[in-house]
N, C-alpha and C positions, 0 to 999 in steps of 0.2 A: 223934094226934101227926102234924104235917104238917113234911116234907119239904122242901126245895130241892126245886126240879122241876129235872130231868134238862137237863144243857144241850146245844145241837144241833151241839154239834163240842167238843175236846180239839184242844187244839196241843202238841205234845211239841216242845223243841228242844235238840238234842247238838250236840256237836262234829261229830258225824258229818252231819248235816242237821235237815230238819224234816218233822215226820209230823203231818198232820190227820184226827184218827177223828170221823166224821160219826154221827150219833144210828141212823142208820139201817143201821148195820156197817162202809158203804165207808169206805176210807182211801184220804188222797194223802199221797205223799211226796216226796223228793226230797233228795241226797246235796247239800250243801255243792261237793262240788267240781265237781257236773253244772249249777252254775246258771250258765248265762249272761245272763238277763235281771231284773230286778228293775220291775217296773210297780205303779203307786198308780192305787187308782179308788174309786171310794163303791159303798156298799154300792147295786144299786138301789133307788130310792123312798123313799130319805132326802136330807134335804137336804145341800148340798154340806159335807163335812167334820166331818160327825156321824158315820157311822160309815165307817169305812176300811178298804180292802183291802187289803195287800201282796202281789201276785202274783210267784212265784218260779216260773220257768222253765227247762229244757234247751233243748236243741240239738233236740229232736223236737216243739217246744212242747205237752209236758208238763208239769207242774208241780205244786205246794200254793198254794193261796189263805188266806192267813192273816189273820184278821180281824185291824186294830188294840187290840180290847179283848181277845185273845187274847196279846198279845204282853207282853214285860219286856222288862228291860233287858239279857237275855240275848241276845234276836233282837237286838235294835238292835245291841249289841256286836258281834255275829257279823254281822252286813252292814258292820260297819267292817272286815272282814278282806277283803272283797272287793278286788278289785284297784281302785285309783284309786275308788273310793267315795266320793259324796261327799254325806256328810248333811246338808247345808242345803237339795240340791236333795230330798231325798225329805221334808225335815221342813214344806216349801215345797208341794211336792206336794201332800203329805198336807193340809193345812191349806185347800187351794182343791178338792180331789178335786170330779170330778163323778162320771158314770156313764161316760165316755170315759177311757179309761186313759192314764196316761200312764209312758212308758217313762221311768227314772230312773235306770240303771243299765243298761251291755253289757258282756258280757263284751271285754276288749282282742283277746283273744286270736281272731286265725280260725279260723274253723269246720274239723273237721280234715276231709282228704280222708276219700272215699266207698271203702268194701273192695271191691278188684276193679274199680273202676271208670277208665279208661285216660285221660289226659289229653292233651291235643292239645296 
């Protein structure tokens, strides 16, 4: 009896964020309200818009990298909640992706001040 072979990452996505479990135990994740960057790139070594990255970032540029064939129409909905979001540039994005990212979303909001750090 043969199997589905095991695939090289899970994308989980909540209300709360989005977690990716890698084949090999690591996990990235990242809270919904910690994202302020949103970027599109190709996977490398495919051709331009075959396969897709969504790169989600914080403020520490950390983040989950989330394949396009990983995603529904539940990610897609939840990046509509982002502030001023705008889905024709990342659908646009997506569609020309190379290996060069492209940023398609910032967060509005400034970066907050540093703890303890005094300002001139």
């Amino acid at each position: 009896m043969h199997g589905n072979p095991m695939p090289d990452s899970y994308v989980y996505v909540t209300e709360e964020g989005v977690t990716r479990h890698y084949a090999d135990g690591s996990v990235e994740a990242l809270a919904w309200e910690d994202v302020v960057e949103v970027r599109v790139a190709a996977e490398p070594g495919t051709p331009p818009g075959s396969e897709v990255l969504y790169v989600l970032l914080d403020r520490d540029g950390q983040g989950c990298v989330v394949p396009r064939s990983a995603t529904d129409a539940t990610f897609l909905a939840r990046l509509r909640y982002l502030p001023d979001f705008d889905e024709d540039r990342l659908h646009l994005a997506a569609a020309c992706a190379d290996d060069a990212a492209v940023v398609v979303w910032r967060s509005p909001d400034p970066p907050s001040a540093l703890p303890g750090f005094d300002y001139d």
